[in-house]
N, C-alpha and C positions, 0 to 999 in steps of 0.2 A: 464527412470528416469533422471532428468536433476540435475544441480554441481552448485555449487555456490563458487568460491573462494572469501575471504573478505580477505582484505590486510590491512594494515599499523592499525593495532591490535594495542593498546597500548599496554608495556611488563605486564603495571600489570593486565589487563585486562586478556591479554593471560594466566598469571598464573595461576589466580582463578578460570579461567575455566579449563585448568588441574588440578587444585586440587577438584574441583566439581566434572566433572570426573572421576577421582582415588576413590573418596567417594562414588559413584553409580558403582564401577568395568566396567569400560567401557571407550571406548578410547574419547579425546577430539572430534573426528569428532561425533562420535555417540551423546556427551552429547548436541553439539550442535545441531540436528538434532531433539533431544528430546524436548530443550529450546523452537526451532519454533516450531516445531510439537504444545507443551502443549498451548503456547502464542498465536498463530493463530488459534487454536480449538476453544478456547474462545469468538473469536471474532464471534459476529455475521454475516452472509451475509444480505447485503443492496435489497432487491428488486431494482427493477425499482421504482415503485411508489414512495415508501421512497423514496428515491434519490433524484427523481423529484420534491416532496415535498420540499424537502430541498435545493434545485437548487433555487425554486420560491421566499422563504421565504428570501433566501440570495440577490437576487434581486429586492425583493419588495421595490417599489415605486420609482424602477428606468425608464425612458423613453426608450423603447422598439420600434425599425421599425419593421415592420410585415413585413416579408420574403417576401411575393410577391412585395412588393416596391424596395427590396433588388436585387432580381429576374429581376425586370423592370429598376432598374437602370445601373445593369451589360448588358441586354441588348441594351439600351441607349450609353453604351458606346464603341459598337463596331463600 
């Protein structure tokens, strides 16, 4: 199992979440542990594809070199 410390908490930040906490019977590390736990459940995982998809679309209609010119120029340059 891997640890996470997060540091420079703001104080009222720090509080609410002891008193969230106190209100679910359980110590401040556990409620945080719950907070990611529930918030990252949620989230979906991205395939490849997706991603990929979404790689294109954020680059569409920009000028792209095709790797092997990339490839040929690095070896050009030894």
């Amino acid at each position: 199992m891997g640890s996470l410390s997060v540091r420079n908490l703001d104080d009222d930040l720090l509080a609410k979440l002891k008193r969230r906490a106190a209100r679910h019977g359980r110590s401040a590390e556990a409620e945080v542990r719950d907070i990611l736990r529930l918030t990252l459940s949620s989230e979906a995982d991205i395939n490849f594809d997706t991603l990929a998809a979404q790689l294109r679309a954020l680059t569409a209609g920009r000028h792209h070199t095709p790797a092997e010119d990339l490839v040929q120029e690095g070896r050009d340059e030894r």
